[in-house]
Structures are given as structure tokens and as C-alpha cells.
C-alpha positions in Angstrom: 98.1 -40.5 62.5 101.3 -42.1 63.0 103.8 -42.8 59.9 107.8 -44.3 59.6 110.2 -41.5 59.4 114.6 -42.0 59.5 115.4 -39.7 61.9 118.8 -38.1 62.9 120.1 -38.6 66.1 121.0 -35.4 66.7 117.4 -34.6 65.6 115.7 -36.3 68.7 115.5 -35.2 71.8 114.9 -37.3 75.2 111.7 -36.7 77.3 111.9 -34.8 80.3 108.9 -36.4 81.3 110.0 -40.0 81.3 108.5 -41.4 84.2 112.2 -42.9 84.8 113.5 -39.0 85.4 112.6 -37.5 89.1 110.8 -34.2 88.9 113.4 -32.2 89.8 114.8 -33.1 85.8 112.0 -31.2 84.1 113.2 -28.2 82.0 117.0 -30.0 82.6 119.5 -29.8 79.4 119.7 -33.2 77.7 123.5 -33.5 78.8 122.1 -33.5 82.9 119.4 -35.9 81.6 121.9 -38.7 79.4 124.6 -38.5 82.9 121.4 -39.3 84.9 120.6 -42.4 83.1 124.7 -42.7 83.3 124.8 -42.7 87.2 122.1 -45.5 88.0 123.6 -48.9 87.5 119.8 -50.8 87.1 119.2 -48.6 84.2 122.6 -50.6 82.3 123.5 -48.4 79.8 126.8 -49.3 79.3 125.7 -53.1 78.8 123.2 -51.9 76.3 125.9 -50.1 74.6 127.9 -53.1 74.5 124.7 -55.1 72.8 124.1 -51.9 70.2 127.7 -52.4 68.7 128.2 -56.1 68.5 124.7 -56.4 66.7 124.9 -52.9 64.7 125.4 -54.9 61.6 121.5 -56.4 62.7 118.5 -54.3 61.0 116.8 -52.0 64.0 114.2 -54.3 65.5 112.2 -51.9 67.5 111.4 -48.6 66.7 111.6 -45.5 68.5 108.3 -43.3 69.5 108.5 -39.7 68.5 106.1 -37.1 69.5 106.2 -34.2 66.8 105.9 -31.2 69.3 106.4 -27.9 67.6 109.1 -28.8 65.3 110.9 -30.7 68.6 111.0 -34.4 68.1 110.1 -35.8 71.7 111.2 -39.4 71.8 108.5 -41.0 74.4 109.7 -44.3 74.0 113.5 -45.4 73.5 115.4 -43.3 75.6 117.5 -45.5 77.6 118.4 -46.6 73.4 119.0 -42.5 72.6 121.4 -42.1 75.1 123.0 -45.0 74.0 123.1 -44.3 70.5 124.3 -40.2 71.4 126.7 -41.1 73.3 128.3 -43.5 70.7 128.5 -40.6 68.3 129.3 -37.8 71.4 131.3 -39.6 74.1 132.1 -36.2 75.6 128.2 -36.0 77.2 129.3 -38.2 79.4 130.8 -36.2 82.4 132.7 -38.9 84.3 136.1 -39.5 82.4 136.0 -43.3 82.8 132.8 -43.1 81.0 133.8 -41.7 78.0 136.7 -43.7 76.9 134.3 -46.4 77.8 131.8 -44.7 75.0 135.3 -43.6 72.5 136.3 -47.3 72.8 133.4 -49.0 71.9 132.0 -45.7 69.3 135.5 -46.5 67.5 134.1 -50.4 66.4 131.3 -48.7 64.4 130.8 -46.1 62.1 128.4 -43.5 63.7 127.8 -39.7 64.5 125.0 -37.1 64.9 123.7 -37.6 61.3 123.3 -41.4 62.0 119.6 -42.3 61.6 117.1 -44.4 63.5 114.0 -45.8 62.3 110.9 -44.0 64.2 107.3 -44.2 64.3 105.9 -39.9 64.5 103.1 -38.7 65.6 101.6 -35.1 67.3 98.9 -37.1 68.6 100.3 -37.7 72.2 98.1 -39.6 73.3 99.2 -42.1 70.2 102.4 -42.3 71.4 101.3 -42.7 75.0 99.6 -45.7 73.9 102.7 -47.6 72.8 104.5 -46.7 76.0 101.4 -48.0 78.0 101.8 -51.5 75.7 105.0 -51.9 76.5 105.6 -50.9 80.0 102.4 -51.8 81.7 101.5 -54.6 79.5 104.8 -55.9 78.4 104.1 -55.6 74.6 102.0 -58.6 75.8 104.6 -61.0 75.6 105.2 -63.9 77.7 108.7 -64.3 78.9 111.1 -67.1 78.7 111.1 -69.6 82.1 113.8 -71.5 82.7 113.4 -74.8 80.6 113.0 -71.9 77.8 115.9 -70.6 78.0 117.9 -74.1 78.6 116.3 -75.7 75.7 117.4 -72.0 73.2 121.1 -72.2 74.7 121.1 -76.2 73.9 119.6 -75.9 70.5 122.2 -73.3 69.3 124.5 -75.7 71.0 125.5 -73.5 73.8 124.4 -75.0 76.5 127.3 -76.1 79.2 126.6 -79.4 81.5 124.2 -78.0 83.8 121.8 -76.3 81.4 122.0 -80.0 79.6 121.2 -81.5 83.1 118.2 -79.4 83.7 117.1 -80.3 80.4 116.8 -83.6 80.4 115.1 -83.5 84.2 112.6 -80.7 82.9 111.9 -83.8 80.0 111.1 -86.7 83.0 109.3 -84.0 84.6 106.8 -84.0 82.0 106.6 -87.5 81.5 105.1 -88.3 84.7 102.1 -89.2 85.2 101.0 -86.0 87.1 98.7 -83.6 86.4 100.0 -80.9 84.0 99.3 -78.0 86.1 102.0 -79.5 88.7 104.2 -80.1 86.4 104.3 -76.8 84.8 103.6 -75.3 88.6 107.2 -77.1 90.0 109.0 -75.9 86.5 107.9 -72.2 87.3 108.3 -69.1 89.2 108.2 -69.6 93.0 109.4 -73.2 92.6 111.8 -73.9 89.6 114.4 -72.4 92.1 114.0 -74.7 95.2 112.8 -77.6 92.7 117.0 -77.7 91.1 118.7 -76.5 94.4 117.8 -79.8 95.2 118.2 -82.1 92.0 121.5 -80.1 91.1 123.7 -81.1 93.9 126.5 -83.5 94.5 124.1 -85.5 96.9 121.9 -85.5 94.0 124.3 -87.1 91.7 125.6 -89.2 94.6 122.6 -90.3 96.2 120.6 -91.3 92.2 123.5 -92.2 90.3 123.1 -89.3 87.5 126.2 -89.0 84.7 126.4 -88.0 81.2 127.6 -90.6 78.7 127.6 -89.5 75.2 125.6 -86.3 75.7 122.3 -89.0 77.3 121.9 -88.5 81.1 122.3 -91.8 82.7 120.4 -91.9 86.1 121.5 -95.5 88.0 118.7 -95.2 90.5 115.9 -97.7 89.4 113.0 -95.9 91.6 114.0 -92.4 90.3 111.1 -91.2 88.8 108.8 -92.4 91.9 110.9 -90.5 94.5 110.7 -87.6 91.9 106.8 -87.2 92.7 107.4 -86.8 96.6 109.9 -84.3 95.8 107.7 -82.4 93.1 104.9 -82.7 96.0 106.9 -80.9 98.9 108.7 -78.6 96.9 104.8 -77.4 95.9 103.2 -78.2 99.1 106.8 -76.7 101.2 106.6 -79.3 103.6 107.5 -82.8 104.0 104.5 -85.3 103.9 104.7 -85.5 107.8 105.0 -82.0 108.2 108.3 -82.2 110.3 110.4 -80.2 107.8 109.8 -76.8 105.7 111.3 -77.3 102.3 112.7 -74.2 100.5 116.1 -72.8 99.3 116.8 -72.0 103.1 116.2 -74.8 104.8 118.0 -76.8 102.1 120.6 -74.3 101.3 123.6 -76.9 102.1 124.6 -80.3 100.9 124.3 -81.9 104.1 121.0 -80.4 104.4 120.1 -82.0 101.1 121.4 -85.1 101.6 119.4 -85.8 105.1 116.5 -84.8 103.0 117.1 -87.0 99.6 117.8 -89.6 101.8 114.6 -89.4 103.8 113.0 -90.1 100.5 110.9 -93.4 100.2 109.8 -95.3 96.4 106.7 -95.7 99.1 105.6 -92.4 99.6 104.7 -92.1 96.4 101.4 -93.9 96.7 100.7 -91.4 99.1 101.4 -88.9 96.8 99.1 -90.0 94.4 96.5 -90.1 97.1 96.8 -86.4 98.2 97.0 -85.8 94.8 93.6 -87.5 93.8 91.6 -85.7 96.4 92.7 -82.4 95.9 91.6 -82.6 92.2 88.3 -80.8 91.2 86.2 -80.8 88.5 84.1 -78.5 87.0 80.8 -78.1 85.0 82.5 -78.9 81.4 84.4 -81.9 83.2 87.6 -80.6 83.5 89.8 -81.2 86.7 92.5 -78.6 88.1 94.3 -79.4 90.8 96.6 -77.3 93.1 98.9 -78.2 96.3 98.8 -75.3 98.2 101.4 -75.1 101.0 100.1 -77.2 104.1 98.6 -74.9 106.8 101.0 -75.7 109.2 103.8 -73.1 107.6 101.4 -70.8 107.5 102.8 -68.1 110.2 99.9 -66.0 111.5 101.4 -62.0 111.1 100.4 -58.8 111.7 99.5 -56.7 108.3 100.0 -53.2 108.5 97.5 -51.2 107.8 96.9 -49.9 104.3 97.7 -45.8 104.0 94.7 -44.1 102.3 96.0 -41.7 100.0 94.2 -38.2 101.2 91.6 -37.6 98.4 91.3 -33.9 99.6 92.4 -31.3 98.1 95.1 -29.2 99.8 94.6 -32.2 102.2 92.1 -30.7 104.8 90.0 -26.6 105.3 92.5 -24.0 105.1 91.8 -20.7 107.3 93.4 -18.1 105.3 93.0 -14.1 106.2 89.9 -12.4 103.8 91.7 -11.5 100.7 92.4 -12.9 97.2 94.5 -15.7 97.9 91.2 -17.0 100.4 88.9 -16.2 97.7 90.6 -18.7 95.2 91.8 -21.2 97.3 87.5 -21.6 98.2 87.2 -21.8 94.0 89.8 -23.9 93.8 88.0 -26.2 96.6 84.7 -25.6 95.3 85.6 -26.6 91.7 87.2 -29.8 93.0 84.8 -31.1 95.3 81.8 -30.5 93.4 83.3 -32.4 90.3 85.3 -35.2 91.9 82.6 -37.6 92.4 83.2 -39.8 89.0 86.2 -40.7 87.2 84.9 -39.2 84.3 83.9 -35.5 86.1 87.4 -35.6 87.7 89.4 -36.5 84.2 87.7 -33.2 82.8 88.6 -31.0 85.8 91.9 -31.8 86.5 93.6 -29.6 84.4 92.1 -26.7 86.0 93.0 -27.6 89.0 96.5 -27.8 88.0 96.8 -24.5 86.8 95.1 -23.1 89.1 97.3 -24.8 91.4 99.9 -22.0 90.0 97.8 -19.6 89.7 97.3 -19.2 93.8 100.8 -19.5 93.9 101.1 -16.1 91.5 98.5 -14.3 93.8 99.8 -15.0 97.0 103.5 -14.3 95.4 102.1 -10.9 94.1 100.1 -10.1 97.9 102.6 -11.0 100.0 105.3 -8.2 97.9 102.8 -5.5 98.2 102.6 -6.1 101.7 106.7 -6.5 102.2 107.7 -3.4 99.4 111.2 -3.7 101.0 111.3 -7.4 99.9 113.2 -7.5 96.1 111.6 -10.0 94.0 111.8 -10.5 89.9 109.1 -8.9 89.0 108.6 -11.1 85.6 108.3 -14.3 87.9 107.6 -13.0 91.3 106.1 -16.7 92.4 109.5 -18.0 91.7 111.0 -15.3 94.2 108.7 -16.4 96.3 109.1 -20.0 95.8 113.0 -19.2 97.2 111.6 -17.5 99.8 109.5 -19.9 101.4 112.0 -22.4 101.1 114.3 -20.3 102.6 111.6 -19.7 105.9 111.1 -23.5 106.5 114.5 -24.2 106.4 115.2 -21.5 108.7 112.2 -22.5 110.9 112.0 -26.1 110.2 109.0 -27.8 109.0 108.2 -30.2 111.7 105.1 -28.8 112.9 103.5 -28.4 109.4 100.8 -30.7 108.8 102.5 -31.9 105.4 105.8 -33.0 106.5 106.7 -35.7 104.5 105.6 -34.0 100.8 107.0 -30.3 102.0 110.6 -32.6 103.0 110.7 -33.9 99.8 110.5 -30.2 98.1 112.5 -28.6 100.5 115.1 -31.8 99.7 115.0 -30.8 96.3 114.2 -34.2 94.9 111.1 -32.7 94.2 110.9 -29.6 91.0 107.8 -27.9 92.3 108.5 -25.2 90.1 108.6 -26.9 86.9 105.5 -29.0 87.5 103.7 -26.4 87.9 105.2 -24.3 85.2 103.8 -27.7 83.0 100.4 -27.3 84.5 100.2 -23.6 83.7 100.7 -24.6 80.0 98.7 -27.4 79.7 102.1 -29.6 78.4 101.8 -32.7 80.8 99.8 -35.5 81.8 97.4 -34.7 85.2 97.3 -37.3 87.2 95.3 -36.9 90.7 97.9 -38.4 92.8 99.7 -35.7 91.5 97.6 -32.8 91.8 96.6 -33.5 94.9 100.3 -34.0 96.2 101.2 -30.7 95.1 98.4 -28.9 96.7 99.4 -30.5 99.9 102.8 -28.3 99.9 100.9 -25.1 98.2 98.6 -25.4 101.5 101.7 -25.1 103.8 103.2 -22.2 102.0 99.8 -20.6 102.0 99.5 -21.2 105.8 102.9 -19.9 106.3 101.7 -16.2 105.2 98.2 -16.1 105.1 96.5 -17.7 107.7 94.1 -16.5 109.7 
């Protein structure tokens, strides 16, 4: 069950396990996790911050998603919003000094601090609150974006728009008054074309070449033949090629006026019957009578390359048959393989087994740990977490030894790198506290069978 709930600020915490955090975050404080969002540019925090105080005096349109985890309130969606909003009413989170008299400049326009409330939707069902996060990242609350005639047509209607947006405009209207078929019309005014489609139509040879100008806010085009020549160019701007083939026609090619210009000019009112003609026998109909059409680029531009070949993630576990000495560690890592291949052949089998192969993942880990110190007693190890010792030692080893020859490379790299928190993923597994995702599993087993190799094989 999920209900509304005003929440403090100070009251929510950010999610270790936000899939924009690197692993290596897990378990971090939430000051390391707010100056993470703080040092990448792409996540714009300080622009968001910026739209947060001129609109505070706007209602909260979106709400933030809180997991109820044992009296902790886990925001699983909003935390690029939560950093914003904590660092509003904190500035001195923010470790870099610019930073925070960015935040105490902008925190002094509003009235805000750690008892300032946002509106939330709670839940302990995580898999609830998964579900909105799933909506909105993977299926883009299902919302179609604005194209560029969209967003034209909003700026000119709040009576924004400067010259060129009204320019596009009124092209994007004779656009659709020609008699094409929709699909091309809509094809040339969207993603993959728009681009190419105005490079050309905005630029001085353009306005040179057709006569456009404003007059009383009305584009004036002085060209009588306009709107034919405007189906040849809507044709190889869809089809990238001139009719003849001679020419490739993108935002390379005509990347400069002179380039333009040869091309505008090369333009004939008499292709367009051509046009019309390509046009015509590339349209299909189907059962229910209704035609599509679609130019595809001619076959000519069509550069034969060489793919490379797809990598096949390994699907098995601990990546291929360890040879460990007889013992315990041998005894579960065969359980551990046993378990996994005889319940890996459905989606279904594997989705219930998973999280036992995650823990168990550090449970070997806490045998081996345990075997290898009662066969080194002179090795000192913390004897409440001896796997973490452990964990130090082994990366201590490869580093000393290098890792080149193990059969792992890349995954035990990224550990040994430390971009990678080993430690705390598997911490989560041994608790049960986190998704299990295969990849995932069967990534980490690949560096658990290079540590267990290290020490134990046969």
C-alpha cells in the first residue's frame, strides 16, 4: 500500500543503490553521495537548483518515492531533487568552496531548511516503489516528448519566439500543406531529419536564393515555384541523396553556405514530377486499404562495413570448472555450481535461486577467509570480519603479482581499481537488502573464482 505523506527533508535519506551511484558508493555517508552527484556535470544539479528557486513559489508537481525501510525513509526516486533541495537548506555538504556560495546565494532567495517538507508517496513494499522508478526511467512515464515544431509553436504562443523559431514555424506550416503523404511529412519534421531538413532552409542562400522576409510578423517567400522545389528537397533530405545520386545530402556535406547554395541552385520546379513518381511507387497498401509509404536512403550510400562481433556475456558461473584442493572451500564452490546449473534453465527457476547464490557468493568468501588463517596462524586478521582481512589481502597479492595472467582480467581490474565495492555488494547479498540481478551475480563470481584460484587450487 502506498499513501501521501509531507516529509522533512532532513527526514529522507538518498539511496545508495541508485543505479546513477557506482558500487563502490554503497554503505557511503550521504555527504560522499550529494558531492558525487556534485562532481558530474551531465547530472546538472546546479541548473536544477537554479529551476527549484525561481519556480518555489509553483505547487510540487512530482512527488518523491519513499521506501519505509525500518524507520529510514529511502527516497528511490527524486534524488538528483533531494540533493538539490539539502543543499539549499545545508550549503556546507558541498565540499568544493565555489559550490557552496553557489548553494548560500541562491538558498538566500527562498525560505528553506531541514524542517522544509516535500510531498512523498511511502511505501515498505519495494517492489511498489520499484515500479514507479521502472515507469519513469525505462518507460519515460510514457510520455511523448516535444519535437521541434513543438517546442517552436510553445515559445511562439507565449510569445517568445525570436525570428528563427517564427521562420521554422511558418515552413513546418507549408510543410504540411503539401500534397505529400503524411508519414513524409512528419518523417522530414523529425528525429534523424529535422536537423539536415533546416540546415538547409535556414541559410542566407536560402533567403537569397527564395526570396524569404518577414513583413508584419507573415513570412513573405518571393519565389513563385517554392513549394515544388520544397518536395525535391523533402525527398533527398529523406532519401540522402540527390535524385541522380551524384551527391550525399546531410549536415556534412552541406555544412557551408557555398555548399548550400551549389545544392539550392541545382534544384529544378521539374523534378518535382519525378518526385511524385518515386513517390507513387514506393507507396503500399495493405489489406484494410491503407497506404504507407517510406523513402529509405538509396542503396548507393549504403557503405558495406564490417560488424563486430557481438560479446556473449559468460552465462557460467565463476565463468568456467575451478580445480580447487579437497577441502571446504571445494566442497561449496561444487554446491554453489550444482545449485546454479541445475536451476538456471528458466527465467522463472533462476529468479527463485538467485538470492542464494548471492549469499552464498559470500559465504565461500567467509570459508576460504577462515581456511586460509588456520593455515597462515602468523597472518593477523580481524577476527569479527576475517573475509574483509582477507579481501585486503588478496588485493594486496595481485597488485603485488599483477593480474595479467588471471583468466578474469578485466572484472578483477575493475575491483582491484576500486571502481568496483566488492565488499559491500556482497555484504547486501548476505542480507538479502538488494536487487539480484544475474549479470551481476555472475560478475562477481567471476573475481571470487580468481581469489579462490589464488590460494586454493589444486
Amino acid at each position: 500500500m502506498i499513501e501521501n505523506k509531507k516529509i522533512k527533508i532532513s527526514e529522507l535519506s538518498l539511496w545508495d543503490e541508485n543505479p546513477r551511484f557506482p558500487d563502490k558508493y554503497f554503505n557511503q555517508t550521504e555527504e560522499e553521495l550529494i558531492n558525487f552527484f556534485l562532481q558530474k556535470k551531465n547530472f546538472k544539479i546546479k541548473e536544477l537548483a537554479e529551476a527549484i528557486v525561481n519556480d518555489f513559489d509553483l505547487p510540487q508537481l512530482e512527488k518523491i518515492i519513499v521506501l519505509d525501510l525500518q524507520d529510514q525513509n529511502i527516497v528511490i526516486e527524486g534524488n538528483r531533487r533531494l540533493t538539490v533541495y539539502k543543499l539549499l537548506a545545508n550549503p556546507e555538504l558541498a565540499q568544493d568552496e565555489k559550490l557552496r556560495d553557489f548553494f548560500k546565494e541562491f538558498s538566500n532567495k527562498i525560505s528553506i531548511n531541514d524542517d522544509y517538507e516535500l510531498e512523498c508517496l511511502i511505501t515498505s513494499d519495494k517492489e511498489e516503489a520499484l515500479k514507479y522508478v521502472d515507469r519513469k526511467h525505462n518507460n519515460g512515464n510514457f510520455e511523448i516528448g516535444w519535437g521541434q515544431a513543438e517546442r517552436d509553436n510553445f515559445k511562439a504562443r507565449r510569445g517568445r519566439a525570436s525570428n528563427k523559431e517564427l521562420f521554422r514555424i511558418e515552413i513546418t506550416k507549408i510543410v504540411k500543406s503539401l500534397e505529400l503523404p503524411e508519414e513524409l511529412k512528419e518523417q522530414v519534421l523529425g528525429k534523424g531529419y529535422v536537423t539536415t531538413f533546416f540546415r538547409i532552409i535556414d541559410s542566407k542562400p536560402a533567403y537569397d536564393l527564395f526570396g524569404f522576409s518577414f513583413k508584419d510578423g507573415k513570412l513573405i517567400i518571393k519565389d513563385k515555384d517554392f513549394k515544388e522545389k520544397l518536395k525535391v528537397i523533402i525527398y533527398e533530405v529523406l532519401n540522402k541523396k540527390t535524385l541522380d545520386g551524384d551527391k550525399d545530402i546531410n549536415t556534412r556535406t552541406l555544412n557551408k553556405n557555398p555548399e548550400k547554395e551549389e545544392y539550392l541552385k541545382s534544384i529544378k520546379k521539374e523534378y518535382t514530377e519525378k518526385v511524385d513518381d518515386i513517390i507513387k511507387k514506393q507507396t503500399r497498401k495493405d489489406l484494410f486499404g491503407r497506404e504507407s509509404v517510406n523513402i529509405s536512403p538509396s542503396n548507393k550510400s549504403k557503405k558495406r562495413s564490417k560488424k563486430t562481433p557481438i560479446t556473449k556475456p559468460n552465462e557460467v558461473i565463476f565463468g568456467r570448472t575451478l580445480e580447487l584442493k579437497q577441502g571446504k572451500v571445494n566442497n561449496l564452490y561444487r554446491a554453489i555450481t550444482k545449485i546454479y546449473e541445475q536451476n538456471s534453465r528458466t527465467e522463472q527457476e533462476l529468479e527463485i535461486v538467485l538470492p542464494i547464490i548471492g549469499m552464498s557468493l559470500r559465504l565461500i568468501l567467509d570459508v576460504a577467509a577462515k581456511e586460509y588463517y588456520k593455515a597462515n596462524t602468523n597472518d593477523k586478521f580481524d577476527k569479527n570480519a576475517p573475509y574483509k582481512s582477507f579481501l585486503k589481502l588478496v588485493k594486496k597479492q595481485f597488485k603485488a603479482n599483477g593480474q595479467q595472467e588471471t583468466t578474469n582480467y578485466l572484472e578483477l581490474s575493475d575491483w582491484l581499481s576500486s571502481n568496483y565495492n566488492l565488499e559491500g555488494l556482497l555484504g547486501k547479498y548476505a542480507h538479502g537488502d538488494i536487487e539480484f540481478r544475474k549479470q551481476d551475480v555472475l560478475k562477481n563470481s567471476l573475481i571470487i573464482a580468481d581469489i579462490l584460484e589464488l590460494y586454493f587450487k589444486r
